[in-house]
ZAMIRO-36119 format. One record per residue (C-alpha): residue number from 1; x, z, y. Coordinates in Angstrom, 2 decimals. Example, Ala and Ser with C-alpha at 12.3 -4.5 7.8 and 13.67 -1.06 7.14 Angstrom:
2
REC    k        x        z        y
REC    1    12.30     7.80    -4.50
REC    2    13.67     7.14    -1.06
This chain:
502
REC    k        x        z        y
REC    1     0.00     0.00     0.00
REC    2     3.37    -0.83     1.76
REC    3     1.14    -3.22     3.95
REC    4    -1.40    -0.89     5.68
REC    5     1.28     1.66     6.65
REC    6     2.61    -1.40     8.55
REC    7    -0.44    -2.81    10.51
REC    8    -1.26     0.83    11.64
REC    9     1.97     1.01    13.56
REC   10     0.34    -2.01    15.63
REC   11    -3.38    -1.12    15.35
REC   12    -3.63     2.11    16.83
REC   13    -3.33     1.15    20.31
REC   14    -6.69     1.73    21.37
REC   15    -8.39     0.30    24.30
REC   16   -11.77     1.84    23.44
REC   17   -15.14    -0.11    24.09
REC   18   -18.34     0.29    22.94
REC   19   -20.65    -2.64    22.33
REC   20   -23.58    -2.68    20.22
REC   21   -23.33    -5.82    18.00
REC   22   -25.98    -4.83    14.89
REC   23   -28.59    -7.02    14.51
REC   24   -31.26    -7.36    17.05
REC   25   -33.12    -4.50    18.10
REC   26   -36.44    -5.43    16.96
REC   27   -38.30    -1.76    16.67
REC   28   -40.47    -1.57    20.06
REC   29   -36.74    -1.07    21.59
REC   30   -35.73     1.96    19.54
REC   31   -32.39     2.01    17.90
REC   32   -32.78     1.36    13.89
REC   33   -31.26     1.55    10.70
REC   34   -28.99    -1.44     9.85
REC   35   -28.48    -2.74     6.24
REC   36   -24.15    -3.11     6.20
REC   37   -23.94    -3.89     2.22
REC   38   -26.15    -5.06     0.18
REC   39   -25.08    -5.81    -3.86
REC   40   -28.35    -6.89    -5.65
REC   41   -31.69    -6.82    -4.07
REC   42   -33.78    -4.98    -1.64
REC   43   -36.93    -4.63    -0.48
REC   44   -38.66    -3.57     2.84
REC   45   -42.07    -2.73     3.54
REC   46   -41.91    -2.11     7.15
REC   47   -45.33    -1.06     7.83
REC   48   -46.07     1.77     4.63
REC   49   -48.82    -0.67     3.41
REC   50   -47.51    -2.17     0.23
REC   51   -46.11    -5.16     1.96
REC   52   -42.44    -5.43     0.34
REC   53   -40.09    -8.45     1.53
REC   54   -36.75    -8.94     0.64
REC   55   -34.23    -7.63     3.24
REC   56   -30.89    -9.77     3.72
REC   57   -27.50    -8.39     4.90
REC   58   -27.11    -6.98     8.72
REC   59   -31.15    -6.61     8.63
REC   60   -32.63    -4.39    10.77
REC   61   -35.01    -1.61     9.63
REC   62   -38.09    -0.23    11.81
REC   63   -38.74     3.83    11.80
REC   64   -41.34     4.34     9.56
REC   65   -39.84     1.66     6.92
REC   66   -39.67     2.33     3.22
REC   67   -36.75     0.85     0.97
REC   68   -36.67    -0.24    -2.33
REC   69   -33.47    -0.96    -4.36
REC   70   -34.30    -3.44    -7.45
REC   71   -32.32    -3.24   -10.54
REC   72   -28.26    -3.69   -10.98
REC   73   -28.10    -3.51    -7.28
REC   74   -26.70    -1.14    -4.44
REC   75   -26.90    -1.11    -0.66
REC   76   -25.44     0.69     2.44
REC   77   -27.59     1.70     5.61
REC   78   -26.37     2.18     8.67
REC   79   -28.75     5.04    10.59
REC   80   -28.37     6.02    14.66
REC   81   -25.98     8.63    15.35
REC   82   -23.36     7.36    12.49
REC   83   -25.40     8.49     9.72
REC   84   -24.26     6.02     6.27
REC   85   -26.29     6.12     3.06
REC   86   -25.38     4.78     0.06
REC   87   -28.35     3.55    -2.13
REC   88   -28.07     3.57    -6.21
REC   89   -30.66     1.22    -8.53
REC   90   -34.28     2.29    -8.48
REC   91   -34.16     4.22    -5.12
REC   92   -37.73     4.45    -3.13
REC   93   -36.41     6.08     0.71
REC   94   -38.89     6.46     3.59
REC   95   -37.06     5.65     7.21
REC   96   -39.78     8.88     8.60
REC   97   -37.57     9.43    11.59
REC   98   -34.47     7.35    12.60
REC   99   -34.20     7.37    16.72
REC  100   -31.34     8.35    18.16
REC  101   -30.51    12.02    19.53
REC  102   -33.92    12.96    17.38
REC  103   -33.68    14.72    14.32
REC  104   -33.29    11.59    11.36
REC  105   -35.89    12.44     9.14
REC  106   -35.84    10.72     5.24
REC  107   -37.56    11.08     2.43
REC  108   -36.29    10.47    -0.62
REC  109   -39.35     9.90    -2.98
REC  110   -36.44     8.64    -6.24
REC  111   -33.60     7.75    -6.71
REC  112   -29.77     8.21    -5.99
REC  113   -28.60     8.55    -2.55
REC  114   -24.73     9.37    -0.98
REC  115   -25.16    10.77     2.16
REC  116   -22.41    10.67     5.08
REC  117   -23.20    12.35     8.35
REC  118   -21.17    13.54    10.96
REC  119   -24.12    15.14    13.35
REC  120   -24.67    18.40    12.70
REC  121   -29.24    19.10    12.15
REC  122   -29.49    15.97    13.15
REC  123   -30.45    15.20     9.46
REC  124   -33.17    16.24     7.47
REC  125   -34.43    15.04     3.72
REC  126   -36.99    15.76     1.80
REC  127   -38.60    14.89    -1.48
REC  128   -41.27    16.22    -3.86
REC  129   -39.10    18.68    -5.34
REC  130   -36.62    20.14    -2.87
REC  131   -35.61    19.35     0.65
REC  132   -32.28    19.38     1.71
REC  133   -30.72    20.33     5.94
REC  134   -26.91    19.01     6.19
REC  135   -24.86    20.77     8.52
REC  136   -22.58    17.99     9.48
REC  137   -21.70    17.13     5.99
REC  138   -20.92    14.36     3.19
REC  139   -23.38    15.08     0.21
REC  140   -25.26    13.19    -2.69
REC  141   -28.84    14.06    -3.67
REC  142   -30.90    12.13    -6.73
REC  143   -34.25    12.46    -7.43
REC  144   -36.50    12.00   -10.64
REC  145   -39.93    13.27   -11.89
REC  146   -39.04    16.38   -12.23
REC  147   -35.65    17.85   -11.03
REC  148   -33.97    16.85    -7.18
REC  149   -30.36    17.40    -7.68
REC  150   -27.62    17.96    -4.89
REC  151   -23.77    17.70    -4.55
REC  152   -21.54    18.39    -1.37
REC  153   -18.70    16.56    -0.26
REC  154   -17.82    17.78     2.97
REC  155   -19.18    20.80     5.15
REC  156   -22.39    22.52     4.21
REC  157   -26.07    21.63     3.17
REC  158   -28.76    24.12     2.65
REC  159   -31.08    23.47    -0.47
REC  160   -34.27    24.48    -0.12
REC  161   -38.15    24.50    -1.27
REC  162   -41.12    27.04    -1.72
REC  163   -39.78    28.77    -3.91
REC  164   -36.10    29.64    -2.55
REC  165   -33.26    28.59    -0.84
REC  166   -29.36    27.90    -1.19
REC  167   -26.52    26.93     0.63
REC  168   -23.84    25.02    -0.68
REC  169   -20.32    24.32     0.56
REC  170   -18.06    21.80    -0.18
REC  171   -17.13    21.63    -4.38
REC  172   -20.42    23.16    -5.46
REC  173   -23.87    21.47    -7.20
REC  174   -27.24    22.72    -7.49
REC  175   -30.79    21.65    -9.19
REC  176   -34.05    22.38    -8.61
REC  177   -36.99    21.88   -11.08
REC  178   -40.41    21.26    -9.78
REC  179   -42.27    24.35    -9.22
REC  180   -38.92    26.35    -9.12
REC  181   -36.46    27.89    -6.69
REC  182   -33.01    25.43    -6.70
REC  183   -30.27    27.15    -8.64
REC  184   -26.37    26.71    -8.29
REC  185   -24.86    24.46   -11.12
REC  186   -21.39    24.98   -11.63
REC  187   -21.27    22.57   -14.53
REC  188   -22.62    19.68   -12.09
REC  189   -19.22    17.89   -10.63
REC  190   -19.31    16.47    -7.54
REC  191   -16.70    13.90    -7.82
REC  192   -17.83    12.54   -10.90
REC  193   -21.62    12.37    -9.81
REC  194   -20.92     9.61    -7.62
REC  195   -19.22     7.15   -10.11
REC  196   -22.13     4.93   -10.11
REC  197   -20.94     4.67    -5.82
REC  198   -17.29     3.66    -6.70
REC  199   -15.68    -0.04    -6.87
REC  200   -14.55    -1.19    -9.24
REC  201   -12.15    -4.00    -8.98
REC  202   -13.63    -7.09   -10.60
REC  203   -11.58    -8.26   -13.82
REC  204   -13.98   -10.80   -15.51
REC  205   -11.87   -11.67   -18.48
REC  206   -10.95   -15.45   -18.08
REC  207   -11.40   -17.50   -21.20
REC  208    -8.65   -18.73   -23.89
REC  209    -8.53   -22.76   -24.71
REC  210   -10.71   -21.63   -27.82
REC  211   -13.63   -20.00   -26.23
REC  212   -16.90   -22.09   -26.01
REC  213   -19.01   -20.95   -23.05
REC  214   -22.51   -20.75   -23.58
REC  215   -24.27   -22.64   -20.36
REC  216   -26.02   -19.58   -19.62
REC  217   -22.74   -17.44   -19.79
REC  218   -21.31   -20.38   -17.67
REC  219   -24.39   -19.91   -15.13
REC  220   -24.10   -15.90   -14.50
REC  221   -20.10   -16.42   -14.35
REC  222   -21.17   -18.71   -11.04
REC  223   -23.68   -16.52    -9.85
REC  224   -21.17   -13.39    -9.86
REC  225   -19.04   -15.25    -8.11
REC  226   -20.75   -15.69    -5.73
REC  227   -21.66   -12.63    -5.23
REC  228   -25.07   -12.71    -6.80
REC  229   -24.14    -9.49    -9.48
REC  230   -28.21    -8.84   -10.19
REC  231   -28.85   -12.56   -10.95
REC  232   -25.91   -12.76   -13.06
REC  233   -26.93    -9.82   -14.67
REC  234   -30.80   -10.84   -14.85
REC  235   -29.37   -14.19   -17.15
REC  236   -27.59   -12.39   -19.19
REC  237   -30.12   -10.20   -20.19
REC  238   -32.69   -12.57   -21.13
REC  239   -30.14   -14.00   -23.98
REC  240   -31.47   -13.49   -27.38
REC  241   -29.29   -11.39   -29.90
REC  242   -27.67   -14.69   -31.67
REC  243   -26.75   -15.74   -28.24
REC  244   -24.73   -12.78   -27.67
REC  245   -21.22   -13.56   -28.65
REC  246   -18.58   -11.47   -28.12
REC  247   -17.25   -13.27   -25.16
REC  248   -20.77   -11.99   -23.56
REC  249   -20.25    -8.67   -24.04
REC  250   -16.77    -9.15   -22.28
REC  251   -18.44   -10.50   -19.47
REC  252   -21.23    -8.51   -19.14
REC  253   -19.62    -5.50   -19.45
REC  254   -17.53    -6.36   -16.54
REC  255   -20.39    -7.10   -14.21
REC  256   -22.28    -4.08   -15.16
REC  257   -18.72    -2.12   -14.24
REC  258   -18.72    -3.99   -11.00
REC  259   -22.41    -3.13   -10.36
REC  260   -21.49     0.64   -11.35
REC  261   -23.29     1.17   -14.05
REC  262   -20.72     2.24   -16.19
REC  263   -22.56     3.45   -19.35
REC  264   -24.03     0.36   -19.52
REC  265   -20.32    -1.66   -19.19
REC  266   -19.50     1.07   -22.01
REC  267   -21.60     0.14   -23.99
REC  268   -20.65    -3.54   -24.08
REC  269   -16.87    -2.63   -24.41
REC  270   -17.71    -0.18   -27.01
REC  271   -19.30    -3.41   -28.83
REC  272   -16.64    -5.57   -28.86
REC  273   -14.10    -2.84   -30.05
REC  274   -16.33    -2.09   -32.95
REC  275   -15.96    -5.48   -33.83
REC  276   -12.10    -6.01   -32.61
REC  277   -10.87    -2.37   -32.16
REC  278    -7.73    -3.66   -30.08
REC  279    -8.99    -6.39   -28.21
REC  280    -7.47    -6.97   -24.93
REC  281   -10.04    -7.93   -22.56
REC  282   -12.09    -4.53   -23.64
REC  283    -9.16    -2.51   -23.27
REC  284    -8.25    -4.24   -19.99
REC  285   -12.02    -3.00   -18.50
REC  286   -11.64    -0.03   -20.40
REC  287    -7.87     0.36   -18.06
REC  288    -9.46    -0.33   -14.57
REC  289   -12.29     2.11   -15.70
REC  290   -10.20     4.77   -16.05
REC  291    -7.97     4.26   -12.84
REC  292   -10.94     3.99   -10.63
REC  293   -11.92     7.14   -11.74
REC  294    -8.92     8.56   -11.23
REC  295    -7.57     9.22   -14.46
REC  296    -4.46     7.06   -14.18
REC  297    -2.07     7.99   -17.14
REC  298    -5.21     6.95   -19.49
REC  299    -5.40     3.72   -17.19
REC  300    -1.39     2.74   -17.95
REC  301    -1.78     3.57   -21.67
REC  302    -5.16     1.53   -22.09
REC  303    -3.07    -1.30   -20.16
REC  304     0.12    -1.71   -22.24
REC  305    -2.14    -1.17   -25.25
REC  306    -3.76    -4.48   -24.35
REC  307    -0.98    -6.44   -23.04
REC  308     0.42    -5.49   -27.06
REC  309    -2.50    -6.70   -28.64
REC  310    -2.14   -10.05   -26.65
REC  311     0.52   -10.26   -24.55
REC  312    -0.99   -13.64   -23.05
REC  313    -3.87   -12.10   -21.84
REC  314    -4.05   -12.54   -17.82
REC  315    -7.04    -9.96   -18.24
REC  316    -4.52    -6.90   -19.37
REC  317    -1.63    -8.12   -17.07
REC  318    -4.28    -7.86   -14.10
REC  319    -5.34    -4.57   -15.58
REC  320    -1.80    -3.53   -15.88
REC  321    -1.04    -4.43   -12.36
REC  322    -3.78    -1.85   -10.73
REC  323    -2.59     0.71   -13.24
REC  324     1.12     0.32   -11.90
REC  325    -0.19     0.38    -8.54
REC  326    -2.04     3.56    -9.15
REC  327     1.53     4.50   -10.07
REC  328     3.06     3.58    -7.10
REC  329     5.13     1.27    -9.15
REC  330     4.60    -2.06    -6.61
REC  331     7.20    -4.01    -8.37
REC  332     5.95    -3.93   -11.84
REC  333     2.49    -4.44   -10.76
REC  334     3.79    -7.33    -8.99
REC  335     5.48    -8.37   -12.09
REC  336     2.28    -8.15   -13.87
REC  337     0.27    -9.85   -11.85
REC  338     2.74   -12.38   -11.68
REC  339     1.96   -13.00   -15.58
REC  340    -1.33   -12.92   -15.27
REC  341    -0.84   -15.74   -13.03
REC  342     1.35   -17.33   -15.67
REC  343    -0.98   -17.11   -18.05
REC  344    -4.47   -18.14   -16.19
REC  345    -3.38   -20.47   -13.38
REC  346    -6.47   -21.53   -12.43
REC  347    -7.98   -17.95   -11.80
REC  348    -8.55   -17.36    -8.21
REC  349    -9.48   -14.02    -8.75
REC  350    -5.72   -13.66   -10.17
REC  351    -3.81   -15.47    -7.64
REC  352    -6.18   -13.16    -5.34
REC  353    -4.74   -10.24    -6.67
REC  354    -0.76   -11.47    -6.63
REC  355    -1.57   -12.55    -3.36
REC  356    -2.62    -8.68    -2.24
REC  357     0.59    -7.30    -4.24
REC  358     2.71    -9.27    -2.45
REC  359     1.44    -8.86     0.95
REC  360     2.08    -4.44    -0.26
REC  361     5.52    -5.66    -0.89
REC  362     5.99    -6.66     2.61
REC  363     6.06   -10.60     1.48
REC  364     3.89   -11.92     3.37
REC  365     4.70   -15.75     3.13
REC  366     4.65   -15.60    -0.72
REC  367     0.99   -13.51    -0.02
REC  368     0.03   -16.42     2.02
REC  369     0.76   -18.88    -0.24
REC  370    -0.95   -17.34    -2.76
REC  371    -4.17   -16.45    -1.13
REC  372    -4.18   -20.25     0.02
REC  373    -3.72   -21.48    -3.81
REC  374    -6.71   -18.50    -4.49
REC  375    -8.60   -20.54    -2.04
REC  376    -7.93   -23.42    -2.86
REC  377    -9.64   -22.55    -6.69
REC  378   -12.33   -20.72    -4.97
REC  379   -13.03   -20.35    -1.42
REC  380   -16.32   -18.17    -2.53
REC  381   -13.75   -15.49    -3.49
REC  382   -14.03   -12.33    -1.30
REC  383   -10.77   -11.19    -2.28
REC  384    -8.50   -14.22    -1.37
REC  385   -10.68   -13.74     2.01
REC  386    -9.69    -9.99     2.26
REC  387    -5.78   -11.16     1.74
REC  388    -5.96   -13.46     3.87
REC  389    -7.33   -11.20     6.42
REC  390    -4.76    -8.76     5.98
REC  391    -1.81   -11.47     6.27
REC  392    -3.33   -12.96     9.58
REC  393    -3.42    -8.87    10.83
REC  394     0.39    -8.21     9.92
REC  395     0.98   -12.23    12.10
REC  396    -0.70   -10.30    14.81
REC  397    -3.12   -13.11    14.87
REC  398    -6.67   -10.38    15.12
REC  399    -9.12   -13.50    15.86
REC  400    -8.54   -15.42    12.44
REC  401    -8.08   -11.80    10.29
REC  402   -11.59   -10.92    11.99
REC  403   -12.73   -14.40    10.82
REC  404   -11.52   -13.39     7.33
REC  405   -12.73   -10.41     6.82
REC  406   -15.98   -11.42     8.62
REC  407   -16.55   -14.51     5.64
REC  408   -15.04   -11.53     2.84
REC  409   -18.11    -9.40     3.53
REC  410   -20.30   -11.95     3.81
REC  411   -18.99   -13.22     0.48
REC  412   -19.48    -9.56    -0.93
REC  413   -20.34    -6.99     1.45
REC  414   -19.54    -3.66    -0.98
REC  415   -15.78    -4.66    -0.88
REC  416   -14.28    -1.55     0.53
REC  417   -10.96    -3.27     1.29
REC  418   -12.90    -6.56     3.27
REC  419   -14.64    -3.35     5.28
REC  420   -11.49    -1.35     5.83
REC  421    -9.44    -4.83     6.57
REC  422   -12.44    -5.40     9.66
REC  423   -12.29    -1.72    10.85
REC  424    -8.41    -1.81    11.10
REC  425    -8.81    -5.77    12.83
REC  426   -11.51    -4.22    15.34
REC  427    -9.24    -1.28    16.42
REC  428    -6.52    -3.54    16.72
REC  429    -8.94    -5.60    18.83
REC  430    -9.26    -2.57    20.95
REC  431   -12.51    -1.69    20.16
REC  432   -11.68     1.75    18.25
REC  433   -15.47     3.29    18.13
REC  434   -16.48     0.35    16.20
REC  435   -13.77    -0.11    13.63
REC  436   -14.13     3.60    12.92
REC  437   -17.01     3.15    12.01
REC  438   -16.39     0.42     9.66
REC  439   -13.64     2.70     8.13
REC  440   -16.94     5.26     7.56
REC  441   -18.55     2.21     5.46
REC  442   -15.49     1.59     3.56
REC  443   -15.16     5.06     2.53
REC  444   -18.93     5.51     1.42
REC  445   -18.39     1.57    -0.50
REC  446   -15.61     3.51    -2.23
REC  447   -15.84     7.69    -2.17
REC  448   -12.99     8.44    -4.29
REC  449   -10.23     6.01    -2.28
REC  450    -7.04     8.29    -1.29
REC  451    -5.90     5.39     1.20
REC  452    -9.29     5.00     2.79
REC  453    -9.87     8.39     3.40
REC  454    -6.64     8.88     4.89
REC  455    -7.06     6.00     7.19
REC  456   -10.62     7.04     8.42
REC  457    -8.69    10.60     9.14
REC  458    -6.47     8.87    11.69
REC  459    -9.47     6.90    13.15
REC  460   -10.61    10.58    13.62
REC  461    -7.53    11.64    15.13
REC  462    -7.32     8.94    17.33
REC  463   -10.89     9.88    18.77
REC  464    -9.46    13.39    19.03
REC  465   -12.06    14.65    16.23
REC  466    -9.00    16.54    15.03
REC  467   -11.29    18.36    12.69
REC  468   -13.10    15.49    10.99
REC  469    -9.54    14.01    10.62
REC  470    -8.48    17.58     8.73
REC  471   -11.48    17.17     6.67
REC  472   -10.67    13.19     5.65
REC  473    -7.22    14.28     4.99
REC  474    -8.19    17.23     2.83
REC  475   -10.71    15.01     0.70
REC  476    -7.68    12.30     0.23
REC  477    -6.05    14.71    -1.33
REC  478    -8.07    15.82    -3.66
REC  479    -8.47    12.07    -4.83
REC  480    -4.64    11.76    -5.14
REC  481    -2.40    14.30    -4.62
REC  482     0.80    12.04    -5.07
REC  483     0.03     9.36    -1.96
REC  484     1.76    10.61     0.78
REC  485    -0.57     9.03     3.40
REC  486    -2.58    12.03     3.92
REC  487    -0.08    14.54     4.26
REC  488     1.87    12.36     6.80
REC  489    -0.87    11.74     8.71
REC  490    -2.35    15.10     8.42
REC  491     1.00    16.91     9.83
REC  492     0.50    14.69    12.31
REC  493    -2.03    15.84    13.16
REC  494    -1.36    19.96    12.71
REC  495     1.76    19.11    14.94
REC  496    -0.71    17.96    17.71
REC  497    -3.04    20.50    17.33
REC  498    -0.39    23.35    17.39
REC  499    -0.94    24.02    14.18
REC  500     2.69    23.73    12.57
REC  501     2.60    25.63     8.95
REC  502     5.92    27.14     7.64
C-alpha cells in the first residue's frame, strides 16, 4: 500500500469548499437521503402506498420513503448530517424523518442494517421489537420476526423497549426477543456480524482450454461483469441440477462471495471439494475468504495449497497475491500476480490486479501499462478504472483520476478502493469536506479495512475532529495490528493534541 502513503503527502493540502453536488433536491426543497452504492436491486415507494419503483444509483429519496433491498443485492444511503447506512438482502427501512438539524428518524421494519453516524441524538431507530438511540456511534442492528439484534462499533447506543433498557459501548452485542427486555450477548461478535458488509475482492476463476461453458454460465459471467451481481446470480439459479457442472459451482460461489453471502459461496466451494478435495479454484475462493476476514495465515496456507495442486492456475496465483499482500510481502504478491498473468493473459481482471501491485511498488509506468492492457480486454472493469485512477493521482493529473474513479463507481459502486481513490482525488482537488465524506462510504463499503480506516482518521484530523480521528485509528487497529498506518498517523495526531505517551 506503498502507493497511498505517497499521494497523501500531495493530497492533504486542503483548500476546503463545500458544494452540494448529490442529485437534485427533489423533496419540496428539503435535504434527502442519497443512494451512493447500489449492488443488486432496490426499490422505492416514495409515497407509503404500495407503489415500489426501482431506484438507480445517486437517486434521491423523499422523507417519508420506504426501501426495499431485493435478493443478492446491497446498497449504501447517504442521510443529512453524514449519516451512512449500509443495507443487507431483504431489508424493508422507512425514511420517517431525514431533514437536516432534525432528529433522523428510521424504522427498520427487517432486515440488516450498518449504521455510521457521527451526530450525536441526531439518530433514532426503531422497529417492532426494540428501538435503538446512538450517541454518535458506528453500530449494526438486524431485524426478524421475532428477535432485533444490535452490535456497536464505535461510541455508545442505548437499546431499548417496554420492557427494559441497555446501553452498550463499543465491543459489546445485545438481543431482544419480542415481548422481552433486550439482554447483553457476549457470545454475539461484532466484527464478525458484519461479514455479509465486507468486499470481497472478485476472483472468478478463469477457465482452462478444456472447459466447455454452458451459454447460460457464459451469460451471468457477462452480466457480473458488468456489474449486474443479482442478474448473474438470478441465471444461475434457474439452471437445473444436470446443468450444474462443477465449473458452476466455481463461479457461482464466487459471485455469491462477492455479493457477501458467504454461506451460500461455502456452500458451492464445499461442493466442488467434495468432489475434487484439492482443487485450486475452490481453494483460491476459499484463500481470499479467509484474508478478507482477517484471518491471514489461513489465507497464505489455503493459497500455496492451491498453487500445489495446479501450479498453472491464474485463480490461486491471484489468490496468492492478496494473501502476500495481507503479508506485507509486495514483491511476492507482485510475483504472483505476475503468473497469474502468465498463465491467463487475456484476464482483465488479472492484469487489473498486477496493474494495482505495481502501482504499491511505486512502478507506476509498468501499472500504467498494465491497467491500459486491462482495458484494453475490458473497459467494463471497475478495477483497471480504480488503477488507473490511482496512477493519474500519483501524475498529479486530479481531472482524469476523478474521471476514473468517477466511470469505476459507476462500473461498480460498492468498490471501496474506486470510493477511497475519489475521496483522496476530491481532497486533492481541494474540496476536503467532500472527499471525507467519500472516505466515510469507503469505510462502511468495507468495515474491516485497516488502510481505510486509517485514512478516514487523517481526513478527521485534517478537519481538526482530533477525536473521530483517535477513534478511526483505534478501530484500524483492531483490524490489523501489524500496518503501521494507524499508529503513524495516530501519533501524529497525539503529538498535535499534546498528548505525547511515554
Amino acid at each position: 500500500m506503498r502507493y497511498l502513503a505517497i499521494i497523501l503527502l500531495v493530497l492533504f493540502t486542503q483548500a476546503c469548499w463545500s458544494v452540494d453536488r448529490a442529485a437534485g433536491k427533489t423533496c419540496a426543497d428539503k435535504q434527502a437521503a442519497r443512494l451512493v452504492s447500489l449492488q443488486g436491486a432496490l426499490f422505492v415507494d416514495s409515497g407509503g402506498n404500495g407503489d415500489w419503483r426501482p431506484a438507480q444509483l445517486n437517486a434521491t429519496l423523499c422523507e417519508g420513503s420506504r426501501v426495499r433491498l431485493e435478493d443478492y443485492s446491497r446498497a449504501s444511503l447517504l442521510l443529512p448530517d453524514g449519516i451512512i447506512l449500509r443495507l443487507d438482502a431483504g431489508t424493508v427501512l422507512s425514511l420517517n424523518g431525514i431533514e437536516a438539524e432534525k432528529p433522523t428518524l428510521l424504522a427498520l421494519l427487517k432486515g440488516f442494517v450498518h449504521f455510521i453516524s457521527r451526530t450525536p441524538r441526531h439518530l433514532e431507530i426503531t422497529n417492532p421489537i426494540a428501538n435503538a438511540g446512538p450517541e454518535g456511534t458506528e453500530f449494526a442492528m438486524r431485524v426478524d420476526d421475532n428477535t432485533a439484534s444490535l452490535w456497536v462499533y464505535e461510541g455508545g447506543v442505548r437499546f431499548f423497549n417496554q420492557q427494559g433498557s441497555l446501553h452498550l459501548d463499543p465491543g459489546q452485542g445485545a438481543q431482544a426477543q419480542r415481548g422481552q427486555a433486550p439482554q447483553a450477548k457476549i457470545d454475539i461478535k461484532p466484527q464478525d456480524a458484519v461479514n455479509w458488509a465486507l468486499y470481497y475482492p472478485p476472483l472468478l476463476p478463469f477457465p482452462d482450454k478444456s472447459t466447455i461453458i454452458d451459454a447460460d454460465i457464459g451469460s451471468a459471467i457477462r452480466d457480473f461483469r458488468l456489474g449486474h451481481t443479482d442478474l448473474a446470480l438470478a441465471r444461475l439459479n434457474s439452471l437445473t441440477p444436470d446443468r450444474q457442472t462443477t465449473y458452476f459451482f466455481k463461479v457461482r460461489g464466487a459471485m455469491r462471495l462477492t455479493a457477501g453471502q458467504v454461506n451460500p459461496a461455502l456452500q458451492d466451494i464445499h461442493a466442488v471439494l467434495a468432489s475434487k478435495p484439492n482443487d485450486a479454484d475452490a481453494l483460491a475462493l476459499q484463500s481470499v475468504l479467509a484474508l478478507t476476514q482477517n484471518r491471514k495465515d489461513e489465507a497464505y496456507s489455503l493459497a500455496n495449497r492451491a498453487i500445489a495442486s495446479d501450479p498453472h492456475s491464474a485463480t490461486a496465483y491471484s489468490a496468492l497475491s492478496y494473501a502476500e499482500q495481507g503479508r506485507f510481502d509486495l514483491d511476492n504478491a507482485l510475483k504472483a500476480a505476475g503468473l497469474a498473468v502468465e498463465y491467463a493473459p487475456n484476464d482483465a481482471m488479472a492484469w487489473a490486479r498486477k496493474a494495482e501491485l505495481e502501482l504499491s511498488s511505486g512502478l507506476t509506468s509498468a501499472s500504467k501499462q498494465s491497467a491500459e492492457r486491462a482495458l484494453a480486454l475490458d473497459a467494463t472493469l471497475e478495477r483497471s478504472q480504480t488503477v488507473m485512477g490511482f496512477a493519474y493521482l500519483l501524475g498529479l493529473d486530479t481531472e482524469a483520476a476523478l474521471r476514473s474513479f468517477t466511470t469505476a463507481i459507476q462500473l461498480d459502486s460498492t468498490s471501496p478502493l474506486a470510493r477511497l481513490g475519489l475521496g483522496l482525488a476530491k481532497i486533492r482537488d481541494g474540496d476536503l469536506e467532500q472527499g471525507r465524506r467519500d472516505m466515510e462510504i469507503a469505510a462502511i463499503l468495507d468495515p474491516s479495512n485497516a488502510l481505510i480506516r486509517s485514512y478516514l482518521g487523517k481526513a478527521y484530523f485534517e478537519e481538526r475532529r482530533a477525536t473521530l480521528a483517535e477513534d478511526q485509528y483505534s478501530l484500524a487497529k483492531q483490524r490489523d495490528p501489524k500496518d503501521p498506518t494507524a499508529y503513524f498517523y495516530d501519533a501524529v495526531n497525539k503529538q498535535t493534541t499534546n498528548r505525547l505517551q511515554v
